[in-house]
C-alpha positions as CSV (number, residue, x, y, z in Angstrom):
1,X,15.2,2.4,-6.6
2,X,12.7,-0.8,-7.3
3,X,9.5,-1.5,-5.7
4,X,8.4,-5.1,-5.2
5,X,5.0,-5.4,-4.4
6,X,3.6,-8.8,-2.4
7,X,1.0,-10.2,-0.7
8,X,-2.2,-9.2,-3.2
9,X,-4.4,-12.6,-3.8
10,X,-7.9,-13.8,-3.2
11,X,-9.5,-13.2,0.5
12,X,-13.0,-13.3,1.4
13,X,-15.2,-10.6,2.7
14,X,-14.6,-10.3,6.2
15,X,-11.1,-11.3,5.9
16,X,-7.8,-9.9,6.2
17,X,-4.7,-9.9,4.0
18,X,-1.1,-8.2,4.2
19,X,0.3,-6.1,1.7
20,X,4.7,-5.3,1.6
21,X,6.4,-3.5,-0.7
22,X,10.2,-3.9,-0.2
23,X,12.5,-1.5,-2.6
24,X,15.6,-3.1,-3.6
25,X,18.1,-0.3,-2.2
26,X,18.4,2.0,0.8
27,X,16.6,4.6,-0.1
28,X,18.1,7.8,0.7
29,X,16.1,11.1,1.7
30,X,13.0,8.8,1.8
31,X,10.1,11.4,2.6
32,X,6.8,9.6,2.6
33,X,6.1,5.8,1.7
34,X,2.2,5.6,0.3
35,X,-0.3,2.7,-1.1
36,X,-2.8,3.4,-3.8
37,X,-4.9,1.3,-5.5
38,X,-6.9,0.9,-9.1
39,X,-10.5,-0.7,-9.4
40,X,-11.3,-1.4,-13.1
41,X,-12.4,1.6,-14.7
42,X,-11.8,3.9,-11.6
43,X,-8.9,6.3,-11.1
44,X,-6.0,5.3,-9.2
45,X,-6.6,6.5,-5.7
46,X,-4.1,7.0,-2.5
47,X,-5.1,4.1,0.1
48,X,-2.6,5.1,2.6
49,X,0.3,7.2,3.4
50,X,3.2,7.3,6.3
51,X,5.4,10.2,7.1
52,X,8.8,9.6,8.4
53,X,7.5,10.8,12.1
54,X,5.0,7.7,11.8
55,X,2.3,10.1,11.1
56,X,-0.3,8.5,9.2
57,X,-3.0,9.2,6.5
58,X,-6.1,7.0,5.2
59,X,-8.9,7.3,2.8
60,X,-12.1,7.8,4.4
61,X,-13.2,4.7,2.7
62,X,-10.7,2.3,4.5
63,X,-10.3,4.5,7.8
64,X,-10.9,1.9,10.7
65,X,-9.6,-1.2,8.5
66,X,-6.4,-0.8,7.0
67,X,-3.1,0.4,8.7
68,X,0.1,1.3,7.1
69,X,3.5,0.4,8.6
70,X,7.0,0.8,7.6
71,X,10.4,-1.2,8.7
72,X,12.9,1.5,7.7
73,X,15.4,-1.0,8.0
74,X,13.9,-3.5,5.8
75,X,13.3,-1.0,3.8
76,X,9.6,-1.9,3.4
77,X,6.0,-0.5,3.7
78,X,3.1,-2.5,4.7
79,X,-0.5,-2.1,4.4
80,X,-2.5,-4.7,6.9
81,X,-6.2,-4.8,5.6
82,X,-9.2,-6.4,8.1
83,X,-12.6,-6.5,7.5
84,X,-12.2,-6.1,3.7
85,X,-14.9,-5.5,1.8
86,X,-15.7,-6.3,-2.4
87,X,-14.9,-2.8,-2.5
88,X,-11.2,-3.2,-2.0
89,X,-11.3,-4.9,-5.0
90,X,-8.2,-3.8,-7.0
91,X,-4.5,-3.5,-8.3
92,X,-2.3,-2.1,-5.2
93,X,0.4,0.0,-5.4
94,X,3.0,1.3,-3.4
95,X,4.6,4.6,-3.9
96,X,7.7,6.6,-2.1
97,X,9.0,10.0,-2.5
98,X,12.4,11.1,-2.2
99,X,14.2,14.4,-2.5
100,X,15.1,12.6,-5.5
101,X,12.0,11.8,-7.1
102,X,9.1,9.6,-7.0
103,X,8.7,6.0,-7.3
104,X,6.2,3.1,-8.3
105,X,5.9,-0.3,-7.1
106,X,4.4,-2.6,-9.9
107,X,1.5,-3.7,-8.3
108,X,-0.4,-6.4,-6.9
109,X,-4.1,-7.6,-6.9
110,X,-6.3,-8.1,-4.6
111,X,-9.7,-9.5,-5.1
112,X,-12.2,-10.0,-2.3
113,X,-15.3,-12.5,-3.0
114,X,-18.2,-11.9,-1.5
C-alpha cells in the first residue's frame, strides 16, 4: 500500500488548510488511519487518529482545531486544520495500520506565517 500525502503549503495564522492522504489500493483489514507531524528538531508526534467506528483521538495541542475524517471508499484520510497557529508548523504525515502491517505516507509541509 502507498500513501500520498496533499494539501500541506503556506497559510497564515488564523487560517485554515486541508490535509488528504489517499493510499493507492484498497486497503484490506484497515484498523486505524492516523496523522503525525515533525517540527524541525522535534520528535515526530501523532496529530490525530480515527478508528474504524469513527472514534476519534487528538493531541491536546490541536484539540478544538483540527478534525480528522476518513472516506473509506476513497480510501483517504483527511485532517481539516482552523485556527492554525506558527506552532503547527511542520512536515505531516499520515499513517494506517493493518492486520498486515503499518504504513507511511511521505509527507507534506505545512508552514503557518505569523
Amino acid at each position: 500500500v502507498q500513501l500520498q500525502a496533499s494539501g500541506g503549503g503556506l497559510v497564515q495564522a488564523g487560517g485554515s488548510l486541508r490535509l488528504s492522504c489517499e493510499a493507492s489500493t484498497r486497503i484490506i483489514g484497515l484498523k486505524v488511519m492516523r496523522w503525525y507531524r515533525q517540527a524541525p528538531g522535534n520528535e515526530r508526534e501523532r496529530v490525530a487518529s480515527i478508528l474504524m467506528n469513527g472514534e476519534t483521538n487528538y493531541a491536546d495541542s490541536v484539540k478544538g482545531r483540527f478534525s480528522i475524517s476518513r472516506d473509506r471508499a476513497k480510501k483517504t484520510v483527511y485532517l481539516q486544520m482552523n485556527s492554525v497557529e506558527p506552532r503547527d508548523t511542520a512536515i505531516y504525515y499520515c499513517n494506517i495500520d493493518t492486520v498486515f502491517g503499518t504504513y507511511w505516507g511521505q509527507g507534506t509541509l505545512v508552514t503557518v506565517s505569523s
